[in-house]
MDTraj code that builds the backbone (N, CA, C; nanometers):
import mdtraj as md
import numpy as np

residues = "UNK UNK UNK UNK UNK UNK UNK UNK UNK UNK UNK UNK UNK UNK UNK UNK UNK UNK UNK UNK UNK UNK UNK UNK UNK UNK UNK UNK UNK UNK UNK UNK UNK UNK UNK UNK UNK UNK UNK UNK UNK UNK UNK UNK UNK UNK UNK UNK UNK UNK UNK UNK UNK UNK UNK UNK UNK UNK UNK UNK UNK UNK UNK UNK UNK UNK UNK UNK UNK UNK UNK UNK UNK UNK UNK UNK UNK UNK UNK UNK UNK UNK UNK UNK UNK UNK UNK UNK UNK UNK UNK UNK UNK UNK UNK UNK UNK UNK UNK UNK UNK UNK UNK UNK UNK UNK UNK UNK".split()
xyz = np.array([
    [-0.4956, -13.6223, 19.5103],
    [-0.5208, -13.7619, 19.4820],
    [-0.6009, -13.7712, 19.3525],
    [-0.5624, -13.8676, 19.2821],
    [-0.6324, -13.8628, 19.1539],
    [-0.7353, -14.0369, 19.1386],
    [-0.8363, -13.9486, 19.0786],
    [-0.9890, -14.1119, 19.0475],
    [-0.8784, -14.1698, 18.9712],
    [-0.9104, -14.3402, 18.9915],
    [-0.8350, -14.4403, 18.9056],
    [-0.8893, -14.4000, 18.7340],
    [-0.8438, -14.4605, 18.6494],
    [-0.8839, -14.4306, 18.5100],
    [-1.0240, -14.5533, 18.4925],
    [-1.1378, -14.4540, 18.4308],
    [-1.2245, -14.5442, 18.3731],
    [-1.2003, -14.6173, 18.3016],
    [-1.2625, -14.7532, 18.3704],
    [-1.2108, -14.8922, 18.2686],
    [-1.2668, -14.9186, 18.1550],
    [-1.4296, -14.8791, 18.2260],
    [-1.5337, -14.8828, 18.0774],
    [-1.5132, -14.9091, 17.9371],
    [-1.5854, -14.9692, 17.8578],
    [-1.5639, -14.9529, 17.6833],
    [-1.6891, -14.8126, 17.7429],
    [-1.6347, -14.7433, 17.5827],
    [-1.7371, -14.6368, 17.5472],
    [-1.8805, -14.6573, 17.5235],
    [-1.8828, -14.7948, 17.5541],
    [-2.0363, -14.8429, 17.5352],
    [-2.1093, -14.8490, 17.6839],
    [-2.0485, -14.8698, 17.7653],
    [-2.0460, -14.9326, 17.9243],
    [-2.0578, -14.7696, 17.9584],
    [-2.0290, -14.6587, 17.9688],
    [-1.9869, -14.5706, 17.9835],
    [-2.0979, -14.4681, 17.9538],
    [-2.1361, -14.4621, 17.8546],
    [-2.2839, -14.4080, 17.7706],
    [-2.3586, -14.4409, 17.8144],
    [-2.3812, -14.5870, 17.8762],
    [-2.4690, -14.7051, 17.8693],
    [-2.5500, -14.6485, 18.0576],
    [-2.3721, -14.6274, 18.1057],
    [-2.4396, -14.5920, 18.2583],
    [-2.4476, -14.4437, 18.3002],
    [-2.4285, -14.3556, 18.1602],
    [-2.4564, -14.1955, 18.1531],
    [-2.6238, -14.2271, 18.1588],
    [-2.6914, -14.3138, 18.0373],
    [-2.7895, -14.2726, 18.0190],
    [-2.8947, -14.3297, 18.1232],
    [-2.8593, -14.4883, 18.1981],
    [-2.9862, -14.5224, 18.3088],
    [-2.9609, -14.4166, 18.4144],
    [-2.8445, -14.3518, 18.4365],
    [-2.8498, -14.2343, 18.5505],
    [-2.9619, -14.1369, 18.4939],
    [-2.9226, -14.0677, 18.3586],
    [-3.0052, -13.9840, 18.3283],
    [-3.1647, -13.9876, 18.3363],
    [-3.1834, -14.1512, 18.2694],
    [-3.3234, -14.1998, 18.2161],
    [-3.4409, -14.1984, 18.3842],
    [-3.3221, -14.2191, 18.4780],
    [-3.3924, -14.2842, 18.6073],
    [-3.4011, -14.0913, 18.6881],
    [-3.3389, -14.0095, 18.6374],
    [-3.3267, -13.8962, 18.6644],
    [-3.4800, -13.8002, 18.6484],
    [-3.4549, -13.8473, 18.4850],
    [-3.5983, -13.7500, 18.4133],
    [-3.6903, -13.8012, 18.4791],
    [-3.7059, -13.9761, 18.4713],
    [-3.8378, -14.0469, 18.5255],
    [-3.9186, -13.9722, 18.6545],
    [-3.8115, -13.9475, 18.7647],
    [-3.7832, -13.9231, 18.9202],
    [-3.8608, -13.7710, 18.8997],
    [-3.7887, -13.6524, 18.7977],
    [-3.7995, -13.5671, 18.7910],
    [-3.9552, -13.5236, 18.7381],
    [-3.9654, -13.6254, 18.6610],
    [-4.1314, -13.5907, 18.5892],
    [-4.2548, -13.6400, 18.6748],
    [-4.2192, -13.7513, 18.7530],
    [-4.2751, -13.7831, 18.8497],
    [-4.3573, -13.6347, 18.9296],
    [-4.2484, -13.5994, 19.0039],
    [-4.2564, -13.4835, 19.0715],
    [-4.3398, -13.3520, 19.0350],
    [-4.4083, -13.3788, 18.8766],
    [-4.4642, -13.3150, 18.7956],
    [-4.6229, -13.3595, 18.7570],
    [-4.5958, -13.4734, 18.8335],
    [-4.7608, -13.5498, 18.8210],
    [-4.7841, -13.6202, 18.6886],
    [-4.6700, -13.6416, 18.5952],
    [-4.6161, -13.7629, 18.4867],
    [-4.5644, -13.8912, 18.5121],
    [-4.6331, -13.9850, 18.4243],
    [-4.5849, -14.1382, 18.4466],
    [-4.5173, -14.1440, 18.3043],
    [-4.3805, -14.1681, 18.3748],
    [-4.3436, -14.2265, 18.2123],
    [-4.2113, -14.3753, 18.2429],
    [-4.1899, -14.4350, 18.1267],
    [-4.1650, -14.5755, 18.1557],
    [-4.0479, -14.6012, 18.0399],
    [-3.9310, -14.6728, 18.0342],
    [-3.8360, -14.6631, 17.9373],
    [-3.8326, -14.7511, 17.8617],
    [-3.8167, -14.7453, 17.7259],
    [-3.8089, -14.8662, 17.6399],
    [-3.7378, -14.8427, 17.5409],
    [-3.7675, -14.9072, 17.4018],
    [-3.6214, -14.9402, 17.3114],
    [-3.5528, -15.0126, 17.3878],
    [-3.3821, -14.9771, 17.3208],
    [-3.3051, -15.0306, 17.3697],
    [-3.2471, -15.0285, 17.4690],
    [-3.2612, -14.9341, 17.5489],
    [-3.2101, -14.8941, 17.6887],
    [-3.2889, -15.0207, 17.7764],
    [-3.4222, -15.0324, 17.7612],
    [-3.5154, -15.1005, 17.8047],
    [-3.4987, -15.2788, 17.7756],
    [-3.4174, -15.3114, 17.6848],
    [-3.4596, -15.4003, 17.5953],
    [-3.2775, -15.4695, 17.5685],
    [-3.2070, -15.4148, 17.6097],
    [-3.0547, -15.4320, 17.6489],
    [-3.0190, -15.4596, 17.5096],
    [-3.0324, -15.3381, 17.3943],
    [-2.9830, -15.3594, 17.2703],
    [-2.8948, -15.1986, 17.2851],
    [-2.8677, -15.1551, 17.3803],
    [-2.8262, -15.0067, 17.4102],
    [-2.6779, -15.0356, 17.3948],
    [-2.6599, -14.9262, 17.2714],
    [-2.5130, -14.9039, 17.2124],
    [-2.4661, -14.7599, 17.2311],
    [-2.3420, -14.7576, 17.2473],
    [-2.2406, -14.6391, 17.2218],
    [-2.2849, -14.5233, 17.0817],
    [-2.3555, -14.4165, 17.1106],
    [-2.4330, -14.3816, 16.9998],
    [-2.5910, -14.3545, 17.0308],
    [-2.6631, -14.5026, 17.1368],
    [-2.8121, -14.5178, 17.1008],
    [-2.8834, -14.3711, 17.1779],
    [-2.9784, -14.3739, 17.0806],
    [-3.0716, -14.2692, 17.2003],
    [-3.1470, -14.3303, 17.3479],
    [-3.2301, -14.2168, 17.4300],
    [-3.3268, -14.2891, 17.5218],
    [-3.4340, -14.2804, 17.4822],
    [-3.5292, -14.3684, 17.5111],
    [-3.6630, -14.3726, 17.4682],
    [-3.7699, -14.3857, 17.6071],
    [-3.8599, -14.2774, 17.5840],
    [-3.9342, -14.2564, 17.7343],
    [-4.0341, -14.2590, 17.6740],
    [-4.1102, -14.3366, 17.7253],
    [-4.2895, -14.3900, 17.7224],
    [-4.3561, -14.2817, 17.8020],
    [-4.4345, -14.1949, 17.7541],
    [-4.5101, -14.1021, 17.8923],
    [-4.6281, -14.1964, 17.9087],
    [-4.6705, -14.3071, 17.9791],
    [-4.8281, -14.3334, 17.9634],
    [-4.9548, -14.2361, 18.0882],
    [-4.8981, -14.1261, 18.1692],
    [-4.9639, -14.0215, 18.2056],
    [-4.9456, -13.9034, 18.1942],
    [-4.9773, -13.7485, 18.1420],
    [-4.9089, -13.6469, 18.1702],
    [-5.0497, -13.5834, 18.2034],
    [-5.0528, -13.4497, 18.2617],
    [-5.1270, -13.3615, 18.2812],
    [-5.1231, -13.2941, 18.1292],
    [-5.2748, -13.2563, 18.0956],
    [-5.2633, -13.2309, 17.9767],
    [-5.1753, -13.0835, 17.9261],
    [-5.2120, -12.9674, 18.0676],
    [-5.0868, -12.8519, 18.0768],
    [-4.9648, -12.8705, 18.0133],
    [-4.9194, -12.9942, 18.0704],
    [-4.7616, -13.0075, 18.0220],
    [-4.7066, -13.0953, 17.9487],
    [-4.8187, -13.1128, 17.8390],
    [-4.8269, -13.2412, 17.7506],
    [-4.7168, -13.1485, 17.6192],
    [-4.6123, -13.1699, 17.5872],
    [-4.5203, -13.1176, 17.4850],
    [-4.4367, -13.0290, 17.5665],
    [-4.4629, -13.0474, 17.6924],
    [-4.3454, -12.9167, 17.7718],
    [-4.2316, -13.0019, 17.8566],
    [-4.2664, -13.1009, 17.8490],
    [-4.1833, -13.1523, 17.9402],
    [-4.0439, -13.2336, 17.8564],
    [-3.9991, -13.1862, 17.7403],
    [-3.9020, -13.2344, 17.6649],
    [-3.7710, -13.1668, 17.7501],
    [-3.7860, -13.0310, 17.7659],
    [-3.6890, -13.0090, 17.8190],
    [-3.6187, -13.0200, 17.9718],
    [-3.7395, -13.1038, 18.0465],
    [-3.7243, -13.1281, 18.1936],
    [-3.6018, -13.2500, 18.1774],
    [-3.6848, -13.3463, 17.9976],
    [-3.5721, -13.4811, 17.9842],
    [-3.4715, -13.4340, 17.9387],
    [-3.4486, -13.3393, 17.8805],
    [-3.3148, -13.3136, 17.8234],
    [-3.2373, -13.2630, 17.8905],
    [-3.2471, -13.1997, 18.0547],
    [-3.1844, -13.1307, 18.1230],
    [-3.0986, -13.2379, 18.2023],
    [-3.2153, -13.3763, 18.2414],
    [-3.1315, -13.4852, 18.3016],
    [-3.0710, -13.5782, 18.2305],
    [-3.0768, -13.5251, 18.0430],
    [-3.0179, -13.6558, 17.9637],
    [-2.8677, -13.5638, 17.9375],
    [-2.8458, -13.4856, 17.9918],
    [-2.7332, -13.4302, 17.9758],
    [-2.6568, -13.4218, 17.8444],
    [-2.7371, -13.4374, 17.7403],
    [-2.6926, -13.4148, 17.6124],
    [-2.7479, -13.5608, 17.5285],
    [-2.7267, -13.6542, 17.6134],
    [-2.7889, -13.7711, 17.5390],
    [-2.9085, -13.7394, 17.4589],
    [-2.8817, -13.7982, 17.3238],
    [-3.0105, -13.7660, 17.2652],
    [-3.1346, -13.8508, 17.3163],
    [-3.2543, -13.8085, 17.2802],
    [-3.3776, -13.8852, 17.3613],
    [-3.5095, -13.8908, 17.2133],
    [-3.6043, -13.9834, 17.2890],
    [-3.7268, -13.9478, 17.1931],
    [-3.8169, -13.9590, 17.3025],
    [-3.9505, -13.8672, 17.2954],
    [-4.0753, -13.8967, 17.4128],
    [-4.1998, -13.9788, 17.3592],
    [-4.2229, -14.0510, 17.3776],
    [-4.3348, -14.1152, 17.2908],
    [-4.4840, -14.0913, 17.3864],
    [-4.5588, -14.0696, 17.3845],
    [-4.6502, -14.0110, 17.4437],
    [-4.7829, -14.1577, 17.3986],
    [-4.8187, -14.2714, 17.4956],
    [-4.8729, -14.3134, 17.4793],
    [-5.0175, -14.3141, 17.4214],
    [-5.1077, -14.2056, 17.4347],
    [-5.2319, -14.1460, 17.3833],
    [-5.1979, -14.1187, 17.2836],
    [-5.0690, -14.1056, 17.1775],
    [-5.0838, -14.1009, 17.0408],
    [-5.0593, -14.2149, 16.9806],
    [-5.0013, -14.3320, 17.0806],
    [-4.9721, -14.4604, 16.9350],
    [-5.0814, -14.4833, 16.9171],
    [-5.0698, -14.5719, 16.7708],
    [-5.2224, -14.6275, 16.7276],
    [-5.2373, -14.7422, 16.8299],
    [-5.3575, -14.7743, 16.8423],
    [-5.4350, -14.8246, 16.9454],
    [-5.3384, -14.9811, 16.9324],
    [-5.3367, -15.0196, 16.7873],
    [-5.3073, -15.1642, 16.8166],
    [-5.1445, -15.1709, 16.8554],
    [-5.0856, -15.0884, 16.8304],
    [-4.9288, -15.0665, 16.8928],
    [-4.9201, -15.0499, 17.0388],
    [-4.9722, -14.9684, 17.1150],
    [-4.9793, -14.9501, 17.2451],
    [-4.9693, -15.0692, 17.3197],
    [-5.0322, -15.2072, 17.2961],
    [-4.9930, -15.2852, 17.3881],
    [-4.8299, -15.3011, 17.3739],
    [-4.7978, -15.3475, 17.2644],
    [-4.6287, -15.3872, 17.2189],
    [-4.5701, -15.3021, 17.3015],
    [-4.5951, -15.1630, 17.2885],
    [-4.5273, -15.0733, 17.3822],
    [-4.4977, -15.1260, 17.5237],
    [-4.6142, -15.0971, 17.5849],
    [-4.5992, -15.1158, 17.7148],
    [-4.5704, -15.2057, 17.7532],
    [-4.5667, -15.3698, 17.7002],
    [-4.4932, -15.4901, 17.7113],
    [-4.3495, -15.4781, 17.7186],
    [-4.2901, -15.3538, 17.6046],
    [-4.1168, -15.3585, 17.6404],
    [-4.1121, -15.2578, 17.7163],
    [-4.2063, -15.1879, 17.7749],
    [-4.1050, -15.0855, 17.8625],
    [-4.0987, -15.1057, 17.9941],
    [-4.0222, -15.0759, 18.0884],
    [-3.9930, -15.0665, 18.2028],
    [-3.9839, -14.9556, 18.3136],
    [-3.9888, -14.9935, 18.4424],
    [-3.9543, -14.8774, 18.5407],
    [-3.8462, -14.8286, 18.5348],
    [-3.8110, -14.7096, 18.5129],
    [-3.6232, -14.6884, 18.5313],
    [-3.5498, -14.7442, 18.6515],
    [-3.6153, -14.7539, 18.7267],
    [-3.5691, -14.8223, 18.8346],
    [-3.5409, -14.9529, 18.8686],
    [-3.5631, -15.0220, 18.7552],
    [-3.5181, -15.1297, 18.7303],
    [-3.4234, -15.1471, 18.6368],
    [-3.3726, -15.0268, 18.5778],
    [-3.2741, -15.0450, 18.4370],
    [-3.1777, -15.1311, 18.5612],
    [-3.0494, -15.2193, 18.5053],
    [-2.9593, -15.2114, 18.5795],
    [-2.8273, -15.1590, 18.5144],
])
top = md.Topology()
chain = top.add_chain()
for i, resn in enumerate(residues, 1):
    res = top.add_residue(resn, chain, resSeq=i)
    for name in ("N", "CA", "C"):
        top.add_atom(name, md.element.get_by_symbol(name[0]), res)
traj = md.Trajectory(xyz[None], top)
């Protein structure tokens, strides 16, 4: 028996590769004693065929502060990503941040 053919545009398609992935790493870093939160465009519904993910860490253990790129890249399955690590934006950016980002668990 064969799956029907994906109807998706290549945008729709990417679009629901990457909240699987994004809600994946989140889940996964969790489990690691990391808070992290999604924004850009994934976050912000400007997410195109092409876009990267963008993950807010606003907690990590300081141990695994630069180690945990590859925990996201294992669940972004190739999608490219960026980690933004809240303790480095400048102070007056950090709010803007955390205003667009979200729980992955709310991507829809």
């Amino acid at each position: 028996m064969t799956s029907p053919p994906d109807t998706r545009s290549p945008t729709q398609a990417h679009r629901a590769r990457a909240v699987a992935g994004a809600r994946a790493a989140v889940d996964a870093l969790r489990e690691l004693g990391v808070s992290a939160l999604v924004t850009g465009s994934l976050a912000d519904g400007r997410f195109r065929f092409g876009s990267d993910v963008d993950l807010l860490v606003t907690r990590c253990p300081r141990h695994l502060k630069y180690a945990i790129e590859g925990v996201v890249e294992d669940c972004l399955g190739g999608i490219p990503f960026d980690v933004i690590y809240l303790d480095e934006v400048l102070g007056w950016r950090a709010p803007s941040f955390m205003e667009k980002a979200v729980d992955a668990r709310h991507l829809d």
